[in-house]
C-alpha positions as CSV (number, residue, x, y, z in Angstrom):
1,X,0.0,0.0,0.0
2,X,1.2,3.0,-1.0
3,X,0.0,6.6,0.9
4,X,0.7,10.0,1.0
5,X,-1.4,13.1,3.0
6,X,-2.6,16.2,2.5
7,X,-2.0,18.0,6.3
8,X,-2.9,21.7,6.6
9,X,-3.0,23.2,9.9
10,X,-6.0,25.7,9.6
11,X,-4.2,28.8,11.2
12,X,-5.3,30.5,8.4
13,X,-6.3,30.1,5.0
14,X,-4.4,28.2,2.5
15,X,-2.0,29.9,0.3
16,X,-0.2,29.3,-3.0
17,X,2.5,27.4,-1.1
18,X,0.1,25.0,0.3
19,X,-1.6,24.1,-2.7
20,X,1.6,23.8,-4.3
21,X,2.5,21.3,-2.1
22,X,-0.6,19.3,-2.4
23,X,-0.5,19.6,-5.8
24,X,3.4,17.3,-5.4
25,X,1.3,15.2,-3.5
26,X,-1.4,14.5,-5.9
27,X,1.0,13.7,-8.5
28,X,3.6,11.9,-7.0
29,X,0.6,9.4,-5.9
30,X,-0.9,9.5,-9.0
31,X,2.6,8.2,-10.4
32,X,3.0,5.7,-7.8
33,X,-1.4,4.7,-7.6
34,X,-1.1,5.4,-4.3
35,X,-4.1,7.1,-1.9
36,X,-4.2,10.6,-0.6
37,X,-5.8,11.4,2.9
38,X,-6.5,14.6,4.1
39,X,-6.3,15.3,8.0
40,X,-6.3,18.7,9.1
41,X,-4.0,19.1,11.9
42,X,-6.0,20.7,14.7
43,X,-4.3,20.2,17.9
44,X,-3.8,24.2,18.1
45,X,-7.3,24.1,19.4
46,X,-6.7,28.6,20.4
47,X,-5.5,29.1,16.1
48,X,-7.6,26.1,14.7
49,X,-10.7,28.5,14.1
50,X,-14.1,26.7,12.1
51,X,-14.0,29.4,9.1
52,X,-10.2,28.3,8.4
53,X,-11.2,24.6,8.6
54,X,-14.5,25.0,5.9
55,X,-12.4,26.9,3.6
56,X,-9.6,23.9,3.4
57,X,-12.8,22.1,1.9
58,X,-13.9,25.0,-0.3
59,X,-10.7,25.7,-1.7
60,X,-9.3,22.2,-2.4
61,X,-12.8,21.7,-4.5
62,X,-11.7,25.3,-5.5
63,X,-8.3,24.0,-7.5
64,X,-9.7,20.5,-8.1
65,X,-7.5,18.8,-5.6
66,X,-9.2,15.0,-4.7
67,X,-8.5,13.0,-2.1
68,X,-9.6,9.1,-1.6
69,X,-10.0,9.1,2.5
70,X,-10.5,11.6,5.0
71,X,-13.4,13.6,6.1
72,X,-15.5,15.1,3.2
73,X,-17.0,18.2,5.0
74,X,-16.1,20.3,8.0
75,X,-19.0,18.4,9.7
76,X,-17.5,15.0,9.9
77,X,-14.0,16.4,10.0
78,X,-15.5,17.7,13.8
79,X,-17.3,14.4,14.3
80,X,-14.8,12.0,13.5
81,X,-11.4,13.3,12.1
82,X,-10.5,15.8,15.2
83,X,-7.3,15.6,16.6
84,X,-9.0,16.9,19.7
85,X,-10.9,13.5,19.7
86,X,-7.9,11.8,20.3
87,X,-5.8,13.9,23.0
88,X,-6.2,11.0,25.3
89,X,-4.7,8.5,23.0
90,X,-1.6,10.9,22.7
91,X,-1.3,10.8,26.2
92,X,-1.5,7.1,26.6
93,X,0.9,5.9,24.0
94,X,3.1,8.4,25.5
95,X,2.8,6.9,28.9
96,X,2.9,3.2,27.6
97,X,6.3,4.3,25.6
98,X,7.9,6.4,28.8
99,X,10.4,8.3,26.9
100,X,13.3,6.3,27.1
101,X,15.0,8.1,30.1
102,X,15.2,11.4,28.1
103,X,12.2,13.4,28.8
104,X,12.1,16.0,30.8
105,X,9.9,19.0,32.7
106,X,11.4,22.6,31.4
107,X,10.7,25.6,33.0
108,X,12.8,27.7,30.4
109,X,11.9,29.7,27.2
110,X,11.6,27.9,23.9
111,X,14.9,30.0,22.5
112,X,17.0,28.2,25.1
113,X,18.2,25.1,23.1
114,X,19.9,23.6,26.3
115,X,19.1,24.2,30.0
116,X,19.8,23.0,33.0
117,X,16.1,21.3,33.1
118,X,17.6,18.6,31.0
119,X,19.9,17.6,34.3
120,X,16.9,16.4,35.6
121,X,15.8,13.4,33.8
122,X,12.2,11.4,34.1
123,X,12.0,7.2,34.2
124,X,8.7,5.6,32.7
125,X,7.7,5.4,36.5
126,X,7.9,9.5,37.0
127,X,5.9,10.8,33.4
128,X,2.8,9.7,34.6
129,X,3.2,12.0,37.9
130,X,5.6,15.1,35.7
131,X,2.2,15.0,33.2
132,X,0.0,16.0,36.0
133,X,2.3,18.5,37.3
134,X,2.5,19.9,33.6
135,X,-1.5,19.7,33.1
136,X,-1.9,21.3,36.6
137,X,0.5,24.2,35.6
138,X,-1.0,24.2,32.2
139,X,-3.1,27.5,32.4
140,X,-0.2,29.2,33.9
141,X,1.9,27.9,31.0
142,X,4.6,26.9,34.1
143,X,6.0,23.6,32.1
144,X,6.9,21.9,29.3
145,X,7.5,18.5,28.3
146,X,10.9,18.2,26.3
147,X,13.3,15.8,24.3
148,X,16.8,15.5,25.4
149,X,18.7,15.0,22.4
150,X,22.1,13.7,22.8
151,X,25.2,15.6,21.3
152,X,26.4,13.9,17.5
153,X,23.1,12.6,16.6
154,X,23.2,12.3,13.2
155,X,19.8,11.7,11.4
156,X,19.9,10.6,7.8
157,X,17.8,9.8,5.3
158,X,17.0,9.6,1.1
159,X,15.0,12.7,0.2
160,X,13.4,12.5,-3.2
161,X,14.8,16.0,-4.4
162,X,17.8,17.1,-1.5
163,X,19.4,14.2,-2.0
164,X,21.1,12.4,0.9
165,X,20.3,14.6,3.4
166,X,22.6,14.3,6.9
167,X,21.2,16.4,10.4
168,X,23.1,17.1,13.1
169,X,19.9,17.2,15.5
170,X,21.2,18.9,18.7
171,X,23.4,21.4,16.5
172,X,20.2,22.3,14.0
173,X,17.2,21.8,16.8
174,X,18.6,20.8,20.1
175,X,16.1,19.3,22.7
176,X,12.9,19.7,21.6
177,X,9.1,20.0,23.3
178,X,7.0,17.0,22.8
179,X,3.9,18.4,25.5
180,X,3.6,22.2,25.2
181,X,3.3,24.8,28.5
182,X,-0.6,25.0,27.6
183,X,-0.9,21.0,28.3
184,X,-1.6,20.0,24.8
185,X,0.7,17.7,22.9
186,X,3.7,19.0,20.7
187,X,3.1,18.8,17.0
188,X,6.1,16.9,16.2
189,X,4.2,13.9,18.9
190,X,0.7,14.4,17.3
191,X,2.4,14.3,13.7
192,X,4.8,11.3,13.7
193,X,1.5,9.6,15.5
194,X,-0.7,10.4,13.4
195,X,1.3,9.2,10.4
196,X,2.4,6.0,11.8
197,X,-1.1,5.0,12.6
198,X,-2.5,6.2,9.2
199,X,0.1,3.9,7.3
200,X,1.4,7.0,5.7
201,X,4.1,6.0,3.5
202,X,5.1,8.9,1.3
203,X,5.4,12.9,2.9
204,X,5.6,15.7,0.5
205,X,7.2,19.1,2.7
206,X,8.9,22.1,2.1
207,X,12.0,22.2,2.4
208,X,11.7,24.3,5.5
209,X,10.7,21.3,7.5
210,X,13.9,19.5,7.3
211,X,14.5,19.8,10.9
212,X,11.2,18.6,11.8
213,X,11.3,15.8,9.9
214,X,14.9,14.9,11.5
215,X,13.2,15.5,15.0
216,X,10.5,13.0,13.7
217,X,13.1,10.2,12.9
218,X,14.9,10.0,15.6
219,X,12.0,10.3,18.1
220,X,10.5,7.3,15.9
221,X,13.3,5.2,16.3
222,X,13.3,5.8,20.1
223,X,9.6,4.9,19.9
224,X,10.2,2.1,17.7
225,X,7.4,3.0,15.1
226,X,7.5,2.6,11.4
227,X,7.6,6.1,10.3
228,X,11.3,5.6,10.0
229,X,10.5,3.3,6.5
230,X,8.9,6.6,5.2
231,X,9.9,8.2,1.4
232,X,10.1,11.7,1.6
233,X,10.1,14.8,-1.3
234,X,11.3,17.9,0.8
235,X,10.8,20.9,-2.5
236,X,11.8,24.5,-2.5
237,X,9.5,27.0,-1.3
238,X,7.6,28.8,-3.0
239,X,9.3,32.6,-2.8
240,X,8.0,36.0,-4.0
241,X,10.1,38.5,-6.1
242,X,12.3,39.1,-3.1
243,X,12.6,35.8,-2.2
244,X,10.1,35.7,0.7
245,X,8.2,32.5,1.3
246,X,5.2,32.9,-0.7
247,X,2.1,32.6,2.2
248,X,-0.5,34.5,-0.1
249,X,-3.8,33.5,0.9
250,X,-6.3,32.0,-1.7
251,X,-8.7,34.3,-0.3
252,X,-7.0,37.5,-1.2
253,X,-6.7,36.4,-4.8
């Protein structure tokens, strides 16, 4: 089985860059017969607002974009396709996997790639108490759950148009948050899970994303999920005439 995904995160409306992408994945499937699934990635329940989810549907019919699974209207995308629905499945596969002796609570700002937090590691036996303590604190945004990520790890995989493509993970990303200060889970958790229990086989990104996808690897192989068998096509952005990253919304056009 072959499967790629169409994944906006409705923050906004799409733009040219988005469709652009989609478009890669459209084809690239249609070259290999594979299926397209579109899941809207709505964990950022505060920017995931209803308007920005219904135009996803209006403007993907809007460019002739298909898909063969997935919700079909903004109605059953609520119903059934939330990630909301499934916060407590986040939660529990995190638990049953416990981390692998390199999570940690962090107090500290996002811009501080390494802390003293990190000193201060959790067993499998600790997460389940450090996740209360991080819900409690979540509505004063006190902690974070975060990655340690060991010096020299080198992620590397085949990318369809960069090529072999080599990360130094700690030296491009450093530790990274995989529950956020508002007690919702991290995007690069929700995404690898999502992925790996969708049988995604094929993921079409900009090339922007190469640090996430190295961040996705590695916490995959700690996990021990299949995400690490994925093909992926990281393409140039889209730019403007200075060179900017083209987020022109289909709206405004």
């Amino acid at each position: 089985m072959v499967r790629s995904r169409y994944a906006p995160t409705p923050s906004g409306y799409l733009h040219a860059g988005n469709l652009a992408n989609f478009e890669r994945v459209r084809h690239w499937m249609n070259e290999l017969q594979g299926e397209v699934l579109l899941r809207i990635d709505d964990m950022d329940g505060p920017r995931a607002r209803p308007d920005y989810i219904e135009h996803i549907f209006l403007d993907l019919e809007k460019v002739g974009l298909t898909w063969d699974l997935g919700p079909r209207t903004p109605e059953e995308h609520h119903a059934i396709f939330s990630q909301r629905l499934r916060l407590a499945e986040y939660k529990q596969t995190l638990l049953n996997w416990g981390g692998s002796g390199l999570l940690y609570l962090c107090s500290c700002s996002r811009k501080e790639k390494v802390c003293e937090c990190r000193n201060t590691l959790l067993t499998k036996e600790d997460l389940p108490e450090a996740i209360q303590v991080l819900e409690a604190g979540a509505a004063q945004r006190k902690y974070a759950l975060k990655l340690k990520v060991e010096d020299s790890v080198e992620v590397v995989w085949s990318d369809k148009e960069q090529g072999l493509v080599c990360l130094d993970l700690q030296l491009e990303l450093g530790d990274f948050v995989i529950w956020r200060k508002d007690g919702i889970p991290a995007y690069q958790w929700v995404s690898l899970l999502e992925d790996s229990w969708q049988s995604i086989t094929h993921i079409v990104r900009g090339e922007d994303l190469l640090t996430s996808t190295a961040a996705q690897l590695y916490l995959s192989k700690l996990c021990g999920l299949e995400f690490r068998k994925v093909q992926f096509w990281h393409h140039e952005l889209l730019c403007d005439e200075q060179g900017r990253k083209l987020s022109k919304s289909v709206q405004s056009s």
